[in-house]
NUKE-797301 format. One record per residue (C-alpha): x, y, z; residue number from 1. Coordinates in nm, 3 decimals, decimal comma. Example, Ala and Ser with C-alpha at 12.3 -4.5 7.8 and 13.67 -1.06 7.14 Angstrom:
2
SITE; 1,230; -0,450; 0,780; 1
SITE; 1,367; -0,106; 0,714; 2
// end
This chain:
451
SITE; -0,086; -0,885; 3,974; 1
SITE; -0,129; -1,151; 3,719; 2
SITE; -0,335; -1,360; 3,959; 3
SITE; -0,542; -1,703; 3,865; 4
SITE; -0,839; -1,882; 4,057; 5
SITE; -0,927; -2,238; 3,934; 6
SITE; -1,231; -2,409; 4,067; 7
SITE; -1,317; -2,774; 3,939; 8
SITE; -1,307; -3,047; 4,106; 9
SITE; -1,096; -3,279; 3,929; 10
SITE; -0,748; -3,206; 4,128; 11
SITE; -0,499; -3,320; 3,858; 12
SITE; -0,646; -3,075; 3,562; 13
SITE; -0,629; -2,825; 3,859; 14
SITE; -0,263; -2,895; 3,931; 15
SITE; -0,207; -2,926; 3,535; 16
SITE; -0,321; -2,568; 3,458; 17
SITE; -0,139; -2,444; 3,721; 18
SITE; 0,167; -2,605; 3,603; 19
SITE; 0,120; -2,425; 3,255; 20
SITE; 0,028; -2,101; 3,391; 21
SITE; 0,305; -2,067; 3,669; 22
SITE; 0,524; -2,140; 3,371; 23
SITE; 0,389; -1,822; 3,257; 24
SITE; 0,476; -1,618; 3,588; 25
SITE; 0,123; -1,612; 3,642; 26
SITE; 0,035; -1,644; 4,038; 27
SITE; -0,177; -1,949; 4,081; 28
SITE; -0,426; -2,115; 4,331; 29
SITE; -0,700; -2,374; 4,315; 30
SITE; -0,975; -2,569; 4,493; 31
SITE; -1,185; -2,878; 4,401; 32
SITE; -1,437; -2,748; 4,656; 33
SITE; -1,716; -2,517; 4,462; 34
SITE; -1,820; -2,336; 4,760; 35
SITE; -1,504; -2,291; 4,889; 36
SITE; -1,394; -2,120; 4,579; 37
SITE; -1,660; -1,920; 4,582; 38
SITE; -1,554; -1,723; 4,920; 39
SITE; -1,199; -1,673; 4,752; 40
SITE; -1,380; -1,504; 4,466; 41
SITE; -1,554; -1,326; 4,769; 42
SITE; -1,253; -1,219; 4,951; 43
SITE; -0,969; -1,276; 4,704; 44
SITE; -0,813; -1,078; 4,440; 45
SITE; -0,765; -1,234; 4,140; 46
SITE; -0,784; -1,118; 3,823; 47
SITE; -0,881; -1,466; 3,580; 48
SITE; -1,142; -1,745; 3,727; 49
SITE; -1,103; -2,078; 3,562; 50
SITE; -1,453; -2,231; 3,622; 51
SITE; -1,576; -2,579; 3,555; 52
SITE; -1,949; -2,662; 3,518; 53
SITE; -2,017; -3,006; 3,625; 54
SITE; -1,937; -3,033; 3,963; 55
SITE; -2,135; -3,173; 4,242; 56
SITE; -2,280; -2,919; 4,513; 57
SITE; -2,243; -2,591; 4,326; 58
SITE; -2,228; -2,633; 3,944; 59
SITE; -1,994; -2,358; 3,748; 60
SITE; -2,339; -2,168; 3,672; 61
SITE; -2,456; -2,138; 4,016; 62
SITE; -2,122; -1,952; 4,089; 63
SITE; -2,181; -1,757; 3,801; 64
SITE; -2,499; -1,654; 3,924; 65
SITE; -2,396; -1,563; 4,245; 66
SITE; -2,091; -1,368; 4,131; 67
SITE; -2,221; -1,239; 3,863; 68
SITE; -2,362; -0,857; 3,986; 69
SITE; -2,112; -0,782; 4,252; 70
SITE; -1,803; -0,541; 4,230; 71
SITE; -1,457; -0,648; 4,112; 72
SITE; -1,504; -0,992; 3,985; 73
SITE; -1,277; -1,135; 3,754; 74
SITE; -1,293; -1,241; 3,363; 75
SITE; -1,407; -1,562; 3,390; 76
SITE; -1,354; -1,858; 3,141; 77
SITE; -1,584; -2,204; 3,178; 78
SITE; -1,349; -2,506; 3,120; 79
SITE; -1,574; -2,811; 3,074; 80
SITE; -1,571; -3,152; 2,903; 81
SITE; -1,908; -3,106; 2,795; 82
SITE; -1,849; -2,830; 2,506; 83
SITE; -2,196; -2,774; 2,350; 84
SITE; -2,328; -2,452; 2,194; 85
SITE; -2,614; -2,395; 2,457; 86
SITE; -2,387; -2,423; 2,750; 87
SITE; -2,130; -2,144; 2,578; 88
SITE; -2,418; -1,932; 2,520; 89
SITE; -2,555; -1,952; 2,863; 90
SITE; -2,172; -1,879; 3,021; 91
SITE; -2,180; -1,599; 2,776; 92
SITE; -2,481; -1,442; 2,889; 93
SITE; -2,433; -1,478; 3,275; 94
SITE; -2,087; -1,256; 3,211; 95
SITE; -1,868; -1,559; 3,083; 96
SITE; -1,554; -1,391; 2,896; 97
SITE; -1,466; -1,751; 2,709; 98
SITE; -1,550; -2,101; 2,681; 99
SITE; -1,293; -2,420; 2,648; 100
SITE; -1,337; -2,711; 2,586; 101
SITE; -1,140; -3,031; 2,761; 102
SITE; -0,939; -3,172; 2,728; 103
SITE; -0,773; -2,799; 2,726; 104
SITE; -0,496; -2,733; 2,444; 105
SITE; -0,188; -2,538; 2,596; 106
SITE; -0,224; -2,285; 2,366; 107
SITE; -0,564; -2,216; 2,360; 108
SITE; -0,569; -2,164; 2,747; 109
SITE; -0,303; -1,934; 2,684; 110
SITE; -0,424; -1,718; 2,440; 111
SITE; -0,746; -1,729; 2,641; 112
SITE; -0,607; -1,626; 3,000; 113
SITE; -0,363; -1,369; 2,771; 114
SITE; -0,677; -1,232; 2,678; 115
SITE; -0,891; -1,238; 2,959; 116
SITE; -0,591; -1,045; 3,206; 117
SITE; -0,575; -0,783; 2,943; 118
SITE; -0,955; -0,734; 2,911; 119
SITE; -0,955; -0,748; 3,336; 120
SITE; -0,678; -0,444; 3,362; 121
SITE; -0,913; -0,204; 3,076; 122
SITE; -1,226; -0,274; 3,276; 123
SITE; -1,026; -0,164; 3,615; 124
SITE; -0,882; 0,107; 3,444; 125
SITE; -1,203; 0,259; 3,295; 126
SITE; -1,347; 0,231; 3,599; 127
SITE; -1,089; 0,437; 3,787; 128
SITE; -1,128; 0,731; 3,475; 129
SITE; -1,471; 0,645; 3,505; 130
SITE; -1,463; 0,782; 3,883; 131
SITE; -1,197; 1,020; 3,781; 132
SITE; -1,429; 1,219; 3,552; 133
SITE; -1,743; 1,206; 3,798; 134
SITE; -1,530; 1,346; 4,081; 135
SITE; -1,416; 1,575; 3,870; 136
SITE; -1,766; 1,668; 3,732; 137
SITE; -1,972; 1,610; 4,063; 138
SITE; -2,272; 1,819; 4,133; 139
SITE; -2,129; 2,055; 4,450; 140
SITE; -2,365; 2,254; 4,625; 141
SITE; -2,555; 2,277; 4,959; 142
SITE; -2,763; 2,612; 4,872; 143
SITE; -3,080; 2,618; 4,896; 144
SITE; -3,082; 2,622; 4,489; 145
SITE; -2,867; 2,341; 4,429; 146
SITE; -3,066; 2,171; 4,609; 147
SITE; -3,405; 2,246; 4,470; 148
SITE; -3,223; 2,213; 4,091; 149
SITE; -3,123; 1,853; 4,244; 150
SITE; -3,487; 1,741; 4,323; 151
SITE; -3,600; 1,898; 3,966; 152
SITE; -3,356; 1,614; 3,830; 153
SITE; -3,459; 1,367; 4,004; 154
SITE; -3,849; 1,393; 3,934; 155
SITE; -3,825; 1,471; 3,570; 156
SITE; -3,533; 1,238; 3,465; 157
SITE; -3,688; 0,905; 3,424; 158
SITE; -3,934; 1,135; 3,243; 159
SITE; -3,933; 1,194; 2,823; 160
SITE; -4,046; 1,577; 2,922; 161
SITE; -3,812; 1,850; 2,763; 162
SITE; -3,598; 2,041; 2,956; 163
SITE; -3,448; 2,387; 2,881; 164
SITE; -3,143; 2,501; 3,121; 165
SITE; -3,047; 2,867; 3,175; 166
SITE; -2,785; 3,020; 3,357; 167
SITE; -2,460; 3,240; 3,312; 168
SITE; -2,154; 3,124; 3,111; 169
SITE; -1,991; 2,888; 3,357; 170
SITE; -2,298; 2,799; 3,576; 171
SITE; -2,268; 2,465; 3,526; 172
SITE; -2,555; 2,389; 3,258; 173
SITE; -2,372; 2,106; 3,109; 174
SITE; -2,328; 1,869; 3,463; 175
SITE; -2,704; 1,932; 3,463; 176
SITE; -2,772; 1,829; 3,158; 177
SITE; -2,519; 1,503; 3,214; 178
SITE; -2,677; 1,451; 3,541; 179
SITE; -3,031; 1,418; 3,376; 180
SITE; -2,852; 1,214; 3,127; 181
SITE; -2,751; 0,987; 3,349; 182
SITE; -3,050; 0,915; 3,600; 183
SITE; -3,253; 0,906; 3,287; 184
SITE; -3,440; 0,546; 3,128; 185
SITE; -3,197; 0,641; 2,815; 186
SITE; -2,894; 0,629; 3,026; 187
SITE; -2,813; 0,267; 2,873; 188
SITE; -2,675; 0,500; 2,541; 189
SITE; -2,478; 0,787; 2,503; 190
SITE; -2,587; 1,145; 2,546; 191
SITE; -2,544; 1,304; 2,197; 192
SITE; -2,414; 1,695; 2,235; 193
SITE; -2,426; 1,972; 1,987; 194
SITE; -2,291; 2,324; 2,085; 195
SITE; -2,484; 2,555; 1,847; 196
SITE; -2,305; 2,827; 1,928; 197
SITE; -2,007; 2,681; 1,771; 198
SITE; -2,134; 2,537; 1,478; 199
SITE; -2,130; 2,807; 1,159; 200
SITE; -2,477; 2,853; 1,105; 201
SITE; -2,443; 2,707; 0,717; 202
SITE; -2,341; 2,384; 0,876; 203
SITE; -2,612; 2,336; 1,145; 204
SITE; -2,878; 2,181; 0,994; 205
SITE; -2,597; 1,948; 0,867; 206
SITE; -2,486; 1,828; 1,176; 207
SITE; -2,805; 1,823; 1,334; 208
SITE; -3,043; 1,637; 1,095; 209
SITE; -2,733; 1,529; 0,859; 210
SITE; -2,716; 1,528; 0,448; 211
SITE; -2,702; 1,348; 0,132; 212
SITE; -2,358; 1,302; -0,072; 213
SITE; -2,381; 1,657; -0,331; 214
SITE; -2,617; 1,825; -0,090; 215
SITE; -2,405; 2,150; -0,067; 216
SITE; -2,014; 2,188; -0,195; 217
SITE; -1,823; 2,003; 0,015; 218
SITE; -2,069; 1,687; 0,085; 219
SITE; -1,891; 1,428; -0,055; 220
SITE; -2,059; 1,145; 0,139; 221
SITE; -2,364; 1,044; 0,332; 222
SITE; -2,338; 1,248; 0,699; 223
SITE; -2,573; 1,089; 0,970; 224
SITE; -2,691; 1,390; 1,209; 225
SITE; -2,693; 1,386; 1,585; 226
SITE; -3,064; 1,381; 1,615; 227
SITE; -3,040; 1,010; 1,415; 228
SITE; -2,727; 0,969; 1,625; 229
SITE; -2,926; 1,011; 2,000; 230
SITE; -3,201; 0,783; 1,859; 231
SITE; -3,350; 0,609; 2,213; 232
SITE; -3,129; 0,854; 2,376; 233
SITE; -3,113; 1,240; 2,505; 234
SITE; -3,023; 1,478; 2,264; 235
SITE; -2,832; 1,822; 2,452; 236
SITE; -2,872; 2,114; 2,229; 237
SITE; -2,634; 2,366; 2,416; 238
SITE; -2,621; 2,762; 2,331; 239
SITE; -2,983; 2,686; 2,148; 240
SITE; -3,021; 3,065; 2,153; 241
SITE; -2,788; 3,081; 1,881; 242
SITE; -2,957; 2,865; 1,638; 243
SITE; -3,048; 3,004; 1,277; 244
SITE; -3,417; 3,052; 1,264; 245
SITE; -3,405; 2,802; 0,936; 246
SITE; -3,273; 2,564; 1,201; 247
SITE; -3,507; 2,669; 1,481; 248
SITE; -3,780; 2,566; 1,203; 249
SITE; -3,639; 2,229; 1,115; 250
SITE; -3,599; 2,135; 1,533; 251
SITE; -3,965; 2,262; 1,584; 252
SITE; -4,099; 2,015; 1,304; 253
SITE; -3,869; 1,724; 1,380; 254
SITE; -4,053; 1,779; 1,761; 255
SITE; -4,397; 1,783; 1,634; 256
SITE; -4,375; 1,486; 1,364; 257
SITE; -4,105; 1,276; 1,556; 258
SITE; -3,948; 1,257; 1,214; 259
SITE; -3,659; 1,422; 1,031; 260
SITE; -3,516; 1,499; 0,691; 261
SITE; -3,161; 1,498; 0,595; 262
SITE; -3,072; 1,819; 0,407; 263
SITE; -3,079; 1,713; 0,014; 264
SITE; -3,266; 1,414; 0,086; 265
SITE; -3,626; 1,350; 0,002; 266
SITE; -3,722; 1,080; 0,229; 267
SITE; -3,828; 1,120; 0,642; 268
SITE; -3,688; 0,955; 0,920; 269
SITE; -3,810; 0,840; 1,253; 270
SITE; -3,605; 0,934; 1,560; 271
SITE; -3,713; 0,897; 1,891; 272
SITE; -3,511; 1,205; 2,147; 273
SITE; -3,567; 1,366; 2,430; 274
SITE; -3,433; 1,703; 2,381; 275
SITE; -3,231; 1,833; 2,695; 276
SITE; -3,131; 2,242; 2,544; 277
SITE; -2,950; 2,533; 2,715; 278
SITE; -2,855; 2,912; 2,723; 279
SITE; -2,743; 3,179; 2,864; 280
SITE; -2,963; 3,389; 2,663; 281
SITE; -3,298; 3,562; 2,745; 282
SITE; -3,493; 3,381; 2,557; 283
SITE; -3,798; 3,609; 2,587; 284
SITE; -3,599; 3,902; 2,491; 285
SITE; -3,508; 3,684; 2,199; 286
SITE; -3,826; 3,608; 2,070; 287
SITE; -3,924; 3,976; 2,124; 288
SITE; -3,618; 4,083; 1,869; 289
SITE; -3,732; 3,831; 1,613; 290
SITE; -3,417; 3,614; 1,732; 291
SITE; -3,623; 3,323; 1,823; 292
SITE; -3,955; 3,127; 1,745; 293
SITE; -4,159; 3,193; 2,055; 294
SITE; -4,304; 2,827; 1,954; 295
SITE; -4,034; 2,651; 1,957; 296
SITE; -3,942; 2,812; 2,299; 297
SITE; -4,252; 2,657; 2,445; 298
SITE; -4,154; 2,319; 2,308; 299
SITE; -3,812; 2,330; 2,435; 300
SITE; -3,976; 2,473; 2,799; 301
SITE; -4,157; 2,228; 2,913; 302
SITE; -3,961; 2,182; 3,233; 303
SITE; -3,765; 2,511; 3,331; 304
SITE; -3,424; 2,523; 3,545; 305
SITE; -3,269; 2,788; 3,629; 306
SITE; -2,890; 2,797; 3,744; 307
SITE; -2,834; 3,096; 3,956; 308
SITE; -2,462; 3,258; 3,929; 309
SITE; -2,221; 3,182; 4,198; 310
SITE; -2,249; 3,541; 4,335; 311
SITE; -2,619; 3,453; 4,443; 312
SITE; -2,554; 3,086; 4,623; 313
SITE; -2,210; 3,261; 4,812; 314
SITE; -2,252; 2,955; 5,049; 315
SITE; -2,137; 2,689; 4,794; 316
SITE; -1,809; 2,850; 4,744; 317
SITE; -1,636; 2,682; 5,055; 318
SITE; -1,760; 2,366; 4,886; 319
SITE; -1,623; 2,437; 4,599; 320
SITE; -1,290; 2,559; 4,657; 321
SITE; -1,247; 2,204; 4,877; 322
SITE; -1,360; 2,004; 4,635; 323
SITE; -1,168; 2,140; 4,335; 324
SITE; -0,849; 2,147; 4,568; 325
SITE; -0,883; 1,844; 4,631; 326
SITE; -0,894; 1,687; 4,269; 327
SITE; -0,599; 1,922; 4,136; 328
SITE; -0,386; 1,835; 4,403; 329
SITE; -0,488; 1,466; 4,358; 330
SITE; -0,432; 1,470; 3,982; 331
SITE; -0,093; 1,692; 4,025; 332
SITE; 0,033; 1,415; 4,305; 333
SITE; 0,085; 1,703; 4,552; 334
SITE; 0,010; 1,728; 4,919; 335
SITE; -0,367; 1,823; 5,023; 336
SITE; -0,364; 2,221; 5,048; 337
SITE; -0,582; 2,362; 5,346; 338
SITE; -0,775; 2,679; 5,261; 339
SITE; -0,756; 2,972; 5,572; 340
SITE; -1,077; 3,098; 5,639; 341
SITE; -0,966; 3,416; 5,595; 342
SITE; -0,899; 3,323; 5,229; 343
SITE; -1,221; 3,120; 5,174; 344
SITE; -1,361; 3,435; 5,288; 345
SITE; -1,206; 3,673; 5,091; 346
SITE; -1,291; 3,461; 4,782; 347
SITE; -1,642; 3,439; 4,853; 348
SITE; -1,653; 3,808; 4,865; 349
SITE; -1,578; 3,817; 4,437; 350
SITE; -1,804; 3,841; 4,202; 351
SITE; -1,690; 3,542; 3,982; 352
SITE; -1,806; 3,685; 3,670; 353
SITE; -1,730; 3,330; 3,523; 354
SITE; -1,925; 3,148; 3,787; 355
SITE; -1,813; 2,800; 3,902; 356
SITE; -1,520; 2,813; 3,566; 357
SITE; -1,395; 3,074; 3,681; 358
SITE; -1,338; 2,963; 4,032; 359
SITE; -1,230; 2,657; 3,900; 360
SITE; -0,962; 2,770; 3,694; 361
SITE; -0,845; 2,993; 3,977; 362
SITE; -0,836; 2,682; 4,188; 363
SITE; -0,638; 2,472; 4,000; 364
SITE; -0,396; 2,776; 3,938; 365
SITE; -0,325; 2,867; 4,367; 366
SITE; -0,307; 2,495; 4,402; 367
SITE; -0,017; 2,451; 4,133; 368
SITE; 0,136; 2,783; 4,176; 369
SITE; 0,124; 2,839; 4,581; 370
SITE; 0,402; 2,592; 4,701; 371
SITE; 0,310; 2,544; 5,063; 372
SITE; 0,016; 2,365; 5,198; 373
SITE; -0,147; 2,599; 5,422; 374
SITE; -0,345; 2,907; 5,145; 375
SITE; -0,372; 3,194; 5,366; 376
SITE; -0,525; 3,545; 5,201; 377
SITE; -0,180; 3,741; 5,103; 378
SITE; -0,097; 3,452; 4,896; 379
SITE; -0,421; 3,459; 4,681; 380
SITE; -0,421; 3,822; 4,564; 381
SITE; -0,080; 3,751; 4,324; 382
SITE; -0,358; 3,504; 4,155; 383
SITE; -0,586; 3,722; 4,084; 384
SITE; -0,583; 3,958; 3,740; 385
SITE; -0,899; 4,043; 3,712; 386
SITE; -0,965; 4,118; 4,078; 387
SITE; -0,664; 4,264; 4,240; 388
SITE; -0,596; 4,634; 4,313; 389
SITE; -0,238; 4,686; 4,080; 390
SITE; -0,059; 4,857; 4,309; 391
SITE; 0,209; 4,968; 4,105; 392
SITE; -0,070; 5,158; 3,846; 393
SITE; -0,221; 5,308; 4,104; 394
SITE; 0,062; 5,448; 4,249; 395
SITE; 0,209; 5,605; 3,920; 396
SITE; -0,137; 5,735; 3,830; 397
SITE; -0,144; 5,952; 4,141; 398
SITE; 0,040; 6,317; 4,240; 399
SITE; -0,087; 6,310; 4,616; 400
SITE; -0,191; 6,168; 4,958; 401
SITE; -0,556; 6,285; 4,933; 402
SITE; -0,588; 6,149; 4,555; 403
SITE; -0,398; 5,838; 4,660; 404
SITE; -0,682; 5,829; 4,999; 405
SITE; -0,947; 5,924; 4,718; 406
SITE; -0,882; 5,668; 4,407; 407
SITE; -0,814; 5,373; 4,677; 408
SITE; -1,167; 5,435; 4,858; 409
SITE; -1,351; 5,440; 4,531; 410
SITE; -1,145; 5,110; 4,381; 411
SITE; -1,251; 4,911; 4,724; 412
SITE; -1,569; 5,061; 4,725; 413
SITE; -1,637; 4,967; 4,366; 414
SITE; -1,521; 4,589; 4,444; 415
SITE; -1,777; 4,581; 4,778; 416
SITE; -2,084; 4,691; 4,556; 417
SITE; -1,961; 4,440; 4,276; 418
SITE; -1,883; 4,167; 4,555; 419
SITE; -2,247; 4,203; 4,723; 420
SITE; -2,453; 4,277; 4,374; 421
SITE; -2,507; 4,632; 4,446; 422
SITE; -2,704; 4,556; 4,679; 423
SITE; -2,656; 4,940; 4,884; 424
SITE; -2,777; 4,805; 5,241; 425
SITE; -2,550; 4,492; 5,270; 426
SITE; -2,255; 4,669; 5,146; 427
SITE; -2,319; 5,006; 5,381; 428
SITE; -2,338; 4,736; 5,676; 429
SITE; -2,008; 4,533; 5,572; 430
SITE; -1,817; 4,889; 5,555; 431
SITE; -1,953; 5,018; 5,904; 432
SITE; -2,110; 5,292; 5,722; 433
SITE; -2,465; 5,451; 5,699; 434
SITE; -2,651; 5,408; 5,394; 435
SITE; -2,697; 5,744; 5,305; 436
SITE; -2,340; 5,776; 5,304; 437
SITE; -2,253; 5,520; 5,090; 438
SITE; -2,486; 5,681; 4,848; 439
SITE; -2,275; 6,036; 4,870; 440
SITE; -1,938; 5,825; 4,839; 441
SITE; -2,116; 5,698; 4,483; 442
SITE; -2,206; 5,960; 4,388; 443
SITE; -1,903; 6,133; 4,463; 444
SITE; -1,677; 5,932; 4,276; 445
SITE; -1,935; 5,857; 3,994; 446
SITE; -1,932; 5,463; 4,066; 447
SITE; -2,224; 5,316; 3,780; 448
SITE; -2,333; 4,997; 3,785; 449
SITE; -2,228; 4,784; 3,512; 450
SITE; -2,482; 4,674; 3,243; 451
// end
């Protein structure tokens, strides 16, 4: 809606503007009363403010002041007869979008309402993505270790301390590196991200502390690097484990000196980063193979989080499954899909070998793929390559009953040991069965545990 608020209190520049506007099919309303305009910015919705300054009772930068912090206000353009640079710069600094000057030119107050509509629908609109992408990218967890990773956040982010994630593929290292990010005092720029792991080693210390023009073949101009890049901001070094140890070297003395070099130049530059890394490496085993430089790993560890897999915080599933439902059925346009408990059940009996992306991606595929609302258990296992007993295989790959009775036990009993972590006792219980004889049926059928 194209809507316009004009508060001044001269009625017949009021009733002017509105004449031009309406002209314009924009909707229009006034007042000559300050503080009665100022409760239909309250409780309106309108999408341009015309404001005046001089007017008696509330002047145009008291309303500015009051409106000035709270949620959904509109662009606002001062319309006064006393044009002067300092006023324009004050309206500009208390959130003014544009400043004319009476008496107002036709065109100018088009162009400048034009404007100010169009910059009003991209601020609503990247605030809807904005909320998009954190819904989408929320934090879900009620565990015990979700919530102790949550309070690690929250003490250390206003903090310059270095933090060093680990977890699983798919635990969700990133979020907790954008969550830091973004409770952090550095929050006011943008996190800079480098996935080492993805970066051929020849070309990392390039993109991390950039190059000169004719540094290497292929550097035809000036690169700046992402640590110059997150200057006064957080730096994420994912994958870190699969850094070069050249690269390693260069990180380490950028750390200790606060400075870095760009490859082929000769001169140092100041950066000032707080280094947020990750990986799903064993970094001690690393440094014990030579992989990695056990000082650097005590720079990077300064605070340590640890993301348990999915298979260890079982509890958060249910969460999960609701909340990704619910955003692929929102972004999709279909009806919300209810989960059985049977099937929420089932599910949290997996192993997720891909953690919270795998589940994900399993979500989103029963939610587009299952047509009816309700998701009951049968209609999951379809879903589910990596998981599901093939029926057809295991039939063709058989000659009789007993090997049929034989090849099914040790297929479910190899998914209950997977499903509980191999851990013997909780999986003999689940089953009905006595520990001991869970222990025969292994070693019957020669079940190993995978590596």
């Amino acid at each position: 809606m194209k809507s316009v608020l004009i508060i001044d209190d001269e009625k017949e520049i009021c009733e002017s503007i509105k004449m031009i506007l309406e002209y314009e099919d924009y909707e229009v309303d006034y007042t000559t009363e300050p503080e009665t305009g100022l409760k239909k910015v309250e409780y309106g919705n309108y999408s341009v403010l015309l404001l005046d300054i001089q007017m008696p009772g509330l002047s145009g930068f008291d309303i500015l002041n009051r409106i000035g912090d709270k949620e959904n206000v509109p662009e606002i353009i001062i319309i006064s007869a006393h044009a002067n640079l300092g006023n324009a710069v004050k309206a500009t600094k208390l959130g003014a979008f544009d400043f004319i000057e009476k008496p107002i030119d036709r065109d100018k107050l088009l162009i400048s309402v034009r404007n100010a509509f169009l910059q009003y629908k991209l601020r609503r609109e990247n605030k809807k993505l904005k909320a998009v992408v954190e819904y989408e990218n929320k934090i879900i967890g009620n565990s015990r270790a979700i919530e102790s990773i949550l309070e690690t956040v929250e003490r250390v982010a206003k903090t310059d301390a270095r933090i060093l994630i680990t977890g699983e593929n798919g635990t969700g290292k990133e979020l907790i590196a954008q969550e830091i990010h973004k409770k952090s005092n550095r929050s006011d720029k943008e996190l800079i991200e480098v996935n080492c792991a993805a970066i051929p080693q020849e070309l990392i210390e390039s993109e991390l502390f950039g190059h000169e023009k004719g540094a290497f073949t292929g550097a035809i101009k000036d690169r700046i690097g992402k640590f110059e890049l997150a200057h006064g901001s957080n730096l994420f070094l994912d994958e870190v484990g699969d850094m070069s140890l050249q690269a390693q070297a260069k990180v380490l003395r950028a750390i200790e000196e606060g400075k870095i070099e760009k490859v082929g130049g000769s001169g140092k530059i100041e950066v000032d980063v707080r280094i947020i890394s990750a990986t799903n490496k064993n970094l001690i085993e690393e440094i014990e193979k030579g992989n990695f430089r056990e000082d650097l790993y005590h720079r990077l560890n300064v605070i340590p989080i640890h993301i348990p897999p999915l298979r260890e915080r079982k509890e958060d599933i249910p969460l999960l499954i609701r909340h990704f439902s619910d955003f692929f059925c929102r972004k999709n346009k279909f009806n919300p899909k209810e989960w059985d408990a049977d099937a929420v059940e089932y599910l949290k009996n997996l192993p997720w070998k891909g953690n919270v992306r795998e589940l994900r991606n399993f979500v989103e595929r029963a939610v587009i793929m299952i047509p009816h609302d309700k998701i009951k258990k049968n209609d999951l296992l379809p879903h589910l390559p990596d998981t599901q007993i093939k029926t057809d295989e295991l039939f063709s790959s058989v000659n009789s009953f007993q090997e049929f009775k034989e090849k099914s036990e040790k297929i479910f009993i190899e998914k209950q040991l997977k499903a509980n972590d191999w851990n013997i006792s909780k999986t003999a219980e689940l089953l009905g069965i006595q520990r001991s004889h869970l222990y025969n049926k292994i070693k019957k059928y020669g079940i190993e545990k995978e590596q």
